[in-house]
Structures are given as C-alpha cells and as structure tokens.
N, C-alpha and C positions, 0 to 999 in steps of 0.2 A: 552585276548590280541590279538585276534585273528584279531580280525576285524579291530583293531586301525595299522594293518601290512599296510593296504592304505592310513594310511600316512606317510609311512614313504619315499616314493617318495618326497612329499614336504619336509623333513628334508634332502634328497639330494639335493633338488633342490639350497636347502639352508645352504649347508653343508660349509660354510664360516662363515655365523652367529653362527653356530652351535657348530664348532671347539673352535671360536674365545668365546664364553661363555663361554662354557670349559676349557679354560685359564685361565680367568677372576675369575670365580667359583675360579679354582684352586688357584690364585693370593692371591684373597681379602681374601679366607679361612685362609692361610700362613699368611697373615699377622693378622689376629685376634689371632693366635695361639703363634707369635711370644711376645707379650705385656704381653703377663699371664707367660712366662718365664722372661721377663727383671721384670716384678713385684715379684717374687719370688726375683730374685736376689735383687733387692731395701727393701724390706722386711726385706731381712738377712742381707742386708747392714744395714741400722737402727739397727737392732739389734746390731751388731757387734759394728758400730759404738758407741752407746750409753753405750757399755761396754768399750771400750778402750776409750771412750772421761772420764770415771769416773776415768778411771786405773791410768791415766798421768794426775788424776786431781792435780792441784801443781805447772804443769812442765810448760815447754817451748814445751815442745808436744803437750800438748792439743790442741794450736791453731792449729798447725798443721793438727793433726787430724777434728780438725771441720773444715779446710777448705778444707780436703780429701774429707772431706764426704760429705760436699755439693754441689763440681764439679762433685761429682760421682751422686746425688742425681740428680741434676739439669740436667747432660747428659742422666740421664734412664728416666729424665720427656722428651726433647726434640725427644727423640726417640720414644716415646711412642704415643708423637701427630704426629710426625715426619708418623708415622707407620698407625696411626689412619687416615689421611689425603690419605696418599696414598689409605688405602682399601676404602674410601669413594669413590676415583676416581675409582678404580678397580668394585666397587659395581655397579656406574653410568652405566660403558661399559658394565656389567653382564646383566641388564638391557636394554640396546639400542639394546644388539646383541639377546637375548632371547628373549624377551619379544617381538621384532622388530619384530624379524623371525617369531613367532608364529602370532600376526596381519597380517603377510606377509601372510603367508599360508590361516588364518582365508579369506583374500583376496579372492585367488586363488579357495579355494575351492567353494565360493560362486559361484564365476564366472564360475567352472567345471559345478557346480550344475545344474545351472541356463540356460546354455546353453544345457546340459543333458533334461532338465524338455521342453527347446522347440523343440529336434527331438522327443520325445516322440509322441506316434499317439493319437486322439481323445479318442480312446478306456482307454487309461491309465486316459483322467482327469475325464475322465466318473466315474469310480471306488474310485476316491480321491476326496477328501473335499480341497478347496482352504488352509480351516487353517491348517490341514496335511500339505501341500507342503510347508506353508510358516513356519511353526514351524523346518521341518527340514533344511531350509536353513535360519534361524536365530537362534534358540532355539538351537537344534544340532550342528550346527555349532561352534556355542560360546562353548559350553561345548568341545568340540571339543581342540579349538585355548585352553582351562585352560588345557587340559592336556599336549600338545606341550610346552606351557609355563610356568605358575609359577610352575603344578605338576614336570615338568624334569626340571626345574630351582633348588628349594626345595632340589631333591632326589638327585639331584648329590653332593649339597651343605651337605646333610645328608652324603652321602656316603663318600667324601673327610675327612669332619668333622671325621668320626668315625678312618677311617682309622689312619689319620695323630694325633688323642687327645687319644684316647682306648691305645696305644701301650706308648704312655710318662704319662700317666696317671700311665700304669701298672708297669712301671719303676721308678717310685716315693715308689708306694706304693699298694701291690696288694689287702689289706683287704680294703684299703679305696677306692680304685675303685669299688671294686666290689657294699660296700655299697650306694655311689655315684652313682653309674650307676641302682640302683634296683630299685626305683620310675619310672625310665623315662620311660619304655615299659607301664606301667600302664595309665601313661600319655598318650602314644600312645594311644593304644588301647580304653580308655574312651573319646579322641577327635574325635575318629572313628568314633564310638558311637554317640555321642551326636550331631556331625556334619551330618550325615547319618539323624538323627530326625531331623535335622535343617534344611535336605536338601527338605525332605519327606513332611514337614509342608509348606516348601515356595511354593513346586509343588501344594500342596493342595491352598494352597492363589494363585498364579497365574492360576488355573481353576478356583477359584472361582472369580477372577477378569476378567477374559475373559468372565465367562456365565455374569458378570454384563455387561460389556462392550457392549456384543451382546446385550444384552435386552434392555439397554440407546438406542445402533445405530437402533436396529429396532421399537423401541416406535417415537425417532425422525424421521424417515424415514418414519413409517405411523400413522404421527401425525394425518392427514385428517380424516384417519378411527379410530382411536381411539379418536377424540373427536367427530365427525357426530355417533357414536356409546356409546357417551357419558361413555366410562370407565377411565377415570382420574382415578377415587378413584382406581379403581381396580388397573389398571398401577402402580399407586403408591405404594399401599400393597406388590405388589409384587417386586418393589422394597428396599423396607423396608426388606423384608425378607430377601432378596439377600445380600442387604448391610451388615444386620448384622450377618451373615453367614461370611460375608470377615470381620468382627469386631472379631469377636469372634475366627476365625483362627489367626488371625492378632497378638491378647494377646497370644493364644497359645502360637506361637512363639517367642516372645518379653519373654515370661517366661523362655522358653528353653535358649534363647539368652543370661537370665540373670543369668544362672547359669552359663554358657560357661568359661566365663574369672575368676571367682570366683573356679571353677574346677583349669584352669589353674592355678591362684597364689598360692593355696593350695599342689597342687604336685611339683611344683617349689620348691618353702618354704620348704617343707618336704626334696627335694633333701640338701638345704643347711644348713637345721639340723642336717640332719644326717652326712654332709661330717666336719663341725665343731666341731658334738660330738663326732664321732669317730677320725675326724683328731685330735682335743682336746688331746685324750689318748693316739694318738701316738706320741705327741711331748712330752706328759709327759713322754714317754717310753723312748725317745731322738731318734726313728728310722726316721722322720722326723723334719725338720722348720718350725716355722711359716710364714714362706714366700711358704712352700709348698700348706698350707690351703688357702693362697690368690690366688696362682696358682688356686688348684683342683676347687674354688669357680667360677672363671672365664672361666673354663672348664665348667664346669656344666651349665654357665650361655649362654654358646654360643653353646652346645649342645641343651639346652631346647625347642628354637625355630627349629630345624629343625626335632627335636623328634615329638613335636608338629603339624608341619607341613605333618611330616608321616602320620596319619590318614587323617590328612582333605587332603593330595593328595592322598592316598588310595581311598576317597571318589570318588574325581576329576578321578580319573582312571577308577573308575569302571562307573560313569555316564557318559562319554566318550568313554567309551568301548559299554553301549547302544546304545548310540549316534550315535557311528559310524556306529552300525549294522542297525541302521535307516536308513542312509544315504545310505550304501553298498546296502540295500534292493532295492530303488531306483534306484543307479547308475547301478546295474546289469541287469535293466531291459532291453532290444534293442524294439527297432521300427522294427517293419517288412514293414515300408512301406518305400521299399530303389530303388534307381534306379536298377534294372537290369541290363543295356549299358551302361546308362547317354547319351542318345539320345540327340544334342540341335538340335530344328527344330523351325524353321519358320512359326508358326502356320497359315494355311488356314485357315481351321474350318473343314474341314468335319468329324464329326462323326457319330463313329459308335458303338451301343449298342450291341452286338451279343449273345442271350441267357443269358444275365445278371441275376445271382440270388444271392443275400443277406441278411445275418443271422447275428445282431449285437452282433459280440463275447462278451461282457460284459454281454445281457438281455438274449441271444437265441432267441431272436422275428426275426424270418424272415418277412424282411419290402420289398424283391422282387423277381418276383417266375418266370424265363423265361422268361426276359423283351427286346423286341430287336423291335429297331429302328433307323432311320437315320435322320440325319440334315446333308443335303447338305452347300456346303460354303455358306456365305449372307443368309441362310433363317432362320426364326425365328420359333421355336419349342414349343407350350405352353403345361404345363403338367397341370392338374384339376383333381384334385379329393377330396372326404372326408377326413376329417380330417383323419389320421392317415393310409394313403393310401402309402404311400411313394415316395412322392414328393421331399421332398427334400433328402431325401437318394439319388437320383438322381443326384442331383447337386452337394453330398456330396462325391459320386463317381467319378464324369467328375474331378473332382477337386483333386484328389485321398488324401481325407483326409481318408478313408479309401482305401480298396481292394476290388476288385470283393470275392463273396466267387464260383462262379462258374460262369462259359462263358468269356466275353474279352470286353475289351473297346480301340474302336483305333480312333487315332486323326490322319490324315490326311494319313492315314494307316499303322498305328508307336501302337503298345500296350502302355496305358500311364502308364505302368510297366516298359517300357526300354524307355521314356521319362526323360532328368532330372527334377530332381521334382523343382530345380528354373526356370527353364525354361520354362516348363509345367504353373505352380501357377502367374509367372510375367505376361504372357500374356491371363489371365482372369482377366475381371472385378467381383468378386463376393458380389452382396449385400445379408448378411444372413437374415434370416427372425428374430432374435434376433438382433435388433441393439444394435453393442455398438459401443461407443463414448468416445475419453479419454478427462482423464481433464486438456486438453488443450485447444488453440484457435481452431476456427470453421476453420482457415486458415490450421493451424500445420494437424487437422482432413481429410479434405479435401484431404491436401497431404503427408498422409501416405504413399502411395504406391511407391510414386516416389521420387530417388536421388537428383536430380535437378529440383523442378518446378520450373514453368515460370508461371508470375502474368496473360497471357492469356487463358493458358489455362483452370488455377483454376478458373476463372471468367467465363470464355464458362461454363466451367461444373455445376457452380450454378446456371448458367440461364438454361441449359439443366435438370438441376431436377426440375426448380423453385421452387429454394429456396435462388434467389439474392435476391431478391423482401424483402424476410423479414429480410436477415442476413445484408444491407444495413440501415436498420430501428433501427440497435440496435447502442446505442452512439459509439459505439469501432468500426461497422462491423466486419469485418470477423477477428479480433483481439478480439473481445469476445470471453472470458476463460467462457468453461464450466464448470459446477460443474461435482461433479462423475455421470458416466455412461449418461454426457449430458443431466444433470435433469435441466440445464438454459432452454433450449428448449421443444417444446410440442412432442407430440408422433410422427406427422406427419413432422413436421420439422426437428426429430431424423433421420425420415426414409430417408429424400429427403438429408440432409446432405451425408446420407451412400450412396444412388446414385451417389451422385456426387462423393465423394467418387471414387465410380468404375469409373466412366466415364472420370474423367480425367488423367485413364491409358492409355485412348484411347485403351482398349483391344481388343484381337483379338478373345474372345468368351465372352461375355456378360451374366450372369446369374442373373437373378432377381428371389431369393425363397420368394416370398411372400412380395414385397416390397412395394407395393403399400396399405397392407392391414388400415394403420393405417391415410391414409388420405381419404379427403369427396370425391364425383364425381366429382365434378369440377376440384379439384386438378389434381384427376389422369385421367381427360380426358384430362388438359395441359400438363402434364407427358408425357401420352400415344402420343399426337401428338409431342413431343420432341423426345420422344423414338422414334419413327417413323422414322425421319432423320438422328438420330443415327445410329440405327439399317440398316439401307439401306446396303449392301453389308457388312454386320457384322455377322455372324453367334451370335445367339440368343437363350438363353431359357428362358422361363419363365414362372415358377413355381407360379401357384395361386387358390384359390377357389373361388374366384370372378369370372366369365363366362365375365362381362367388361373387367375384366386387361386383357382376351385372348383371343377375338372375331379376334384380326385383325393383328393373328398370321399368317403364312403361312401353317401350319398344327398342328395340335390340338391331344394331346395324353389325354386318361380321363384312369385314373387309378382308380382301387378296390381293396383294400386289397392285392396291392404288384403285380397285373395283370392289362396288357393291356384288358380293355373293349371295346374300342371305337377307333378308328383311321381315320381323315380326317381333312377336312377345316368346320368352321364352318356352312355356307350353309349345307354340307354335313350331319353333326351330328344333325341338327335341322331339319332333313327329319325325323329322326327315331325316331317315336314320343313317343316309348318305351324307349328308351336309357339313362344312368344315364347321359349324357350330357344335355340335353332338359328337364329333372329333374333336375336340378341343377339351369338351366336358368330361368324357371318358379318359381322354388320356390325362388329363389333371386329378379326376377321382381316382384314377388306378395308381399316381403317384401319392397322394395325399393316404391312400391304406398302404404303399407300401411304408 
C-alpha cells in the first residue's frame, strides 16, 4: 500500500466527494438493514395473526382482528418500498460522489502524467518504448481510478455492512450466526482466487492482442515491401498463428468466466441452507421466530455481495498497488536540464562553443571530444561530416535538449544553462533531420510554433521552403489533413513543410540538421537561394553531408568522429587537396555525374 500513498493527495483534493460517499454508503447500508427487521416483525405478525384470527373464530372479533392485521400488514409493506426507494436514491448519490471522484482523479493524474513525460529530457525517451509510456498513462491509470473507486466504494460498504448486521445477527442468535457467517470467507477468498486467474489470462489476451495489432499496423504500413517482395502467404500464416493464440487464450478465459458465477450461486445457496436448517431447529427449540429466519436470510443475502466483492477488490488493490509503483517509478524521475537564473534575453546570435565535449548518458558513445567554435551574429555556420560524426549532437546542444558533459555553450555571452529554456527554444527555428508532421492540416503544421499566426506570414514561409507551389495543387490547400507522421505527402515535401515550419518563427538562430537531404538539386538549389535572403543578418547553422547544402556558408566546420578536422570558407577547404572536405566533395560530384 505503499505506493497507492500518492494518491491519496487526489482523495484530498477531493475530499468533499469523498466524505459526501461516506454518508451515502452509510445512509443506503441503514436502510437495507432496516427492511429485514420490519420483515421479522411482519413474519410474526402473520403468524400471530393467523392464530388469533382462528382463536375468535365465531366472534365479533375476528373481523376485527383481520382488519388489525392488514393495516399493519399493509403499513410494513408501504415502509418497506417506502425504505427501498429511498436507498435507491441514496445508492444513485453513492455513485455520482465515488465513482465521480475517482474519474475526477483518473483525470488529473493523466494530466500530472502527461505533463511530467514532457519536462522529461531526450535521454529518458531514448531508454522507453512509446508503448511503456502509453500503457502507463492509460493501462495504469485505469487500474488506478478501480481502486479510488468501486475497490473503496465495496470496502467501506463491506465494513459498514459487518459492523452494523454481525452485532444484531449476534443478538438474535449466536449459533445461527456463526453457522450463517462460515461459508462467506470461503466465498472470499475463492473469488480472490479465481478472479486473480481471470485477471492473469485477460493480461495474457491483451498482449496477445497488441503483438496482433502491431503485426496488422506494420504488415499495412509496409504493404509496398511485402507485396514487391511477394510474402502475402507468409504474412498471412503468421497471422493465423497470432489469431489463434488470441482464440485459444480467449476460450481459456470464457472457461474460467464460466465457472465464476456458478462458484458464486453455490456458496450463496450453501449460506441459506444452512441458516434455514439450523434456524429450522431453533424455532423448533422456541429460542427463535420465524420471522427471525426471514431476517437472518436477508442478512446474509446483503452481506454476500460485499463478501464477494472483498476478493475481486483485494485483487483491484493489489493490481493498483503495481500500477502505482509504475507510475511513481516515472513521476520520480527529474530533468536535469533546468534553468540555472531563468535568464530572458533578446537573442543576437553570437555563439559560442568553448571546449565542448559529449557523452550520451543512455549509450556512453562520446559523439564530441573538445569542440570550440564561433558564429558571429548574421553569419551562417555549416557543419559536414560522416555519417555518425556528430553533427547533429551539435544542434541537439545549442538547443539544449541535452547538456554539455564538459566546456560551456553561451549565446550572446549568457551560458544556455542560466538561459530560460522558453526563451532560449522560442527563438530558434529548428528543422530536425527526422521529420515529423502531425495529423493534421499542412496549415495547423506549418503553425505549430506560434500563438497567433497571421495567413502572411504562413504563406511567406511556404514559398520561402517552396512548397506553396505543391500544397496550392491539392483540392483542400493548406487545409489538407495529413495522415500519420505526414504519410499524404512525399519525403521531400515532408522536409520543406518542416522548413517552413521553422521559418515562420521568423527565429533568431536558424538550424537546419540535415534538411535538405530528402529533396532533388533543383529543389534545394531554390531552397538554398530562399535560404539565402533568409538567412541575411540571421545567424545560421547548418548541419549536412551534402558539400551543395554548404558551399555558400560563411565558414564551414568538417567534423570526424566527434573532432574538429577542418575549419574555413569553402575556397579555403578545397585548397587542401588532402582534406576530408575536398573527399567528401569529389566523391559526391563523381556520384552526382554518375
């Protein structure tokens, strides 16, 4: 119970529903309790009655007596629905304030979660699978809100129950409670049981319906390569396999399920044998009525369900108790990438790299080993190297999705450690070399970054990546709804979206990792001369392995394995006929004629 302590903040937050339950519980219990007593007494009224209606049979009495008996008969019926109406209503409010509260929380924690999962640093989604993060702010969750809800709805209704029936049970008659009361714990503890396997097989069916689910989303998602590679049959078989794996889990459970309620009527039934045959012997004893047996019966019958309920919330507790510890594992985690000061500045641009070196805390690969450079304000900085050079770890720093792990990074000579990190992030344009795009309009995409756009400046910025030219060609324009990750559009049109994108922040440091790679030369030589006018008085990086995207840089950095190689304008680097720069160019221009 250790872990389920954080939430118990939300049941103060909400300790109005809570209280106000707790009433209702208490209310609607009272009144189920109070009907098995007017039923005793109506019981022995009949009786009684039935003997003095025979007694004065003859007289001028008997009317009388029959029509005692059925004003009395007829006010213990009126009281009884009288009683039964009211705890319906009391049940309803048990319900709006419980059940409320627990969706209420179920709420709030999403939203803690959720907002928790986006201070988190890159490092942490690096180490997580998307389905982990979303299982625990749905899957967890939900188990979660069952124990806030029906399990502390149940138990207190259990606890009231025992309290207020055990003690007039025992004052009737203590041999026949005891034998009354011996079935129910069995009943507990085998709904424990059995609900525990019920719970155990449905987790085994929902893995086995998620590995289908993936295998459906990735067969349809690379439909192209699995028919140009002609495996239908294949695909198929292994879907067959997969299905009947979730078939055959599927009966499991349905078996289990069909014993469940057949357990239950069985221990039920038992209870009211045994309170009939022993209550039987004791009204033949005369130490009870039989109006006590219709009592005990209705006792027993309103004990059964929250006896029952004990295990399967036993269960609810304890999978909620995991739950939680998922969730705590998460929440506990902190960002180390915090402001320092909370610096706001006016960004120029001048930066400065000073002995930069970094180690990705998740891999241990150092991707940069005493890296120092400058970009003056307005000048554009292209970084080139091999693949896995650490180019964009660069941008991935200026940007401070990570930290330096050793030396300093300052913007306009401010550490972008005691920079705020909104302030910092708002005034870069950053296009990543993974584009993604949501599924919405190319318009809603476009103007992510800003509060308020204006219809000019989103229209400047598509023509500045050109890509008006084709999002005007589609029936809707810039009101086409993309599908997921912007699969309506081609790779190159992905990329010049995400341009635009940045561009109509109008930012005040510009980074392009690699954005140009997915269109032809034509494209990104009308790019490159947009970029151009752009860029004039903008400070600029821009990250590529293309030697085109960064001929007509201001100064040119060529990186190797996380080190500066090379450093100048490009004239400069194509003197040195040894240099991995002038390697790079050559062997790009000897593919580009072939």
């Amino acid at each position: 119970m250790r872990a389920l302590s954080a939430v118990n903040k939300y049941i103060l937050r909400y300790k109005w529903h809570f209280l106000g339950g707790v009433l209702f519980v208490a209310l609607s219990t009272l009144l189920a309790i109070f009907p098995a007593q007017i039923v005793r007494y109506a019981f022995d009224l009949v009786g009684e009655g039935i003997d003095l209606y025979y007694l004065y049979e003859g007289t001028q009495a008997q009317s009388g007596v029959y029509e005692l008996f059925g004003r009395n008969v007829l006010l213990y019926g009126v009281l009884i629905l009288t009683m039964a109406l009211l705890r319906g209503i009391f049940l309803f409010f048990m319900r709006q304030t419980l059940i409320v509260m627990s969706r209420l929380i179920e709420n709030d924690q999403k939203n803690e979660i959720y907002q928790h999962y986006q201070s988190l640093p890159l490092s942490f989604y690096r180490r997580h699978s998307t389905g982990d993060l979303m299982s625990r702010i749905s899957e967890d969750v939900g188990r979660v809100r069952m124990y806030v809800g029906p399990a502390l709805m149940y138990f207190m209704q259990l606890v009231i129950l025992f309290v207020l029936i055990v003690p007039l049970m025992f004052m009737v008659n203590v041999k026949l409670t005891i034998y009354t009361l011996l079935p129910l714990p069995i009943l507990s503890v085998s709904i424990f049981y059995v609900n525990n396997l019920i719970e155990r097989k449905s987790d085994e069916i929902q893995r086995s319906l998620a590995s289908m689910t993936t295998f459906v989303q990735e067969a349809f998602s690379g439909i192209r390569v699995l028919k140009s590679f002609v495996r239908e049959e294949d695909s198929h078989h292994q879907f067959s396999v997969a299905s009947d794996n979730y078939k055959d889990k599927s009966l499991s459970l349905n078996f289990v399920n069909s014993l469940f309620f057949p357990l239950i009527l069985f221990l039920v039934g038992l209870s009211t044998i045994v309170t009939v045959w022993i209550g039987g012997q004791e009204v033949i004893r005369g130490t009870i009525t039989t109006g006590s047996i219709a009592e005990f019966l209705i006792y027993v019958n309103l004990l059964t369900w929250p006896v029952t309920a004990l295990g399967w919330t036993s269960s609810l507790v304890q999978r909620a108790q995991a739950s939680q510890a998922r969730i705590n594992e998460f929440l506990d985690q902190k960002t180390d990438i915090v402001s320092r000061q909370n610096v706001e500045l006016d960004i120029k641009g001048d930066i400065v790299f000073d002995h930069v070196s970094f180690t990705y805390p998740d891999t241990g690969i150092q991707a940069l080993r005493d890296v120092s450079f400058r970009i003056h304000p307005g000048e554009t900085l292209a970084v080139i190297g091999n693949t896995g050079a650490g180019k964009s770890t660069v941008a991935a720093l200026l940007s401070r999705l990570y930290d330096v792990t050793s030396g300093s990074i300052k913007v306009d000579g401010v550490d972008v450690r005691d920079l705020s990190l909104s302030s910092l992030r708002e005034q870069i344009g950053y296009v990543p070399q993974d584009v993604f795009l949501f599924s919405d309009s190319i318009r809603n995409n476009i103007n992510f970054g800003l509060e308020n756009p204006t219809e000019e400046r989103m229209l400047q910025a598509a023509k500045d990546a050109n890509v008006y030219e084709n999002i005007i060609r589609f029936p809707e324009g810039f009101d086409t709804k993309l599908g997921e990750r912007g699969i309506t559009l081609s790779g190159g049109q992905k990329q010049r979206v995400s341009i635009a994108r940045a561009l109509v922040k109008e930012p005040k440091i510009l980074i392009l990792d690699d954005a140009l790679s997915a269109v032809d030369t034509n494209t990104e030589n009308a790019i490159l001369g947009a970029l151009q006018r752009i860029m004039h008085n903008r400070t600029s990086l821009i990250i590529s392995h293309r030697v085109s995207s960064v001929k007509l840089a201001d100064q040119i950095l060529v990186l190797d394995d996380g080190v500066i190689v090379q450093h100048g304008t490009h004239e400069d680097l194509m003197q040195d006929t040894d240099g991995l720069y002038r390697a790079l160019y050559e062997r790009q221009l000897q593919s580009e004629e072939a």
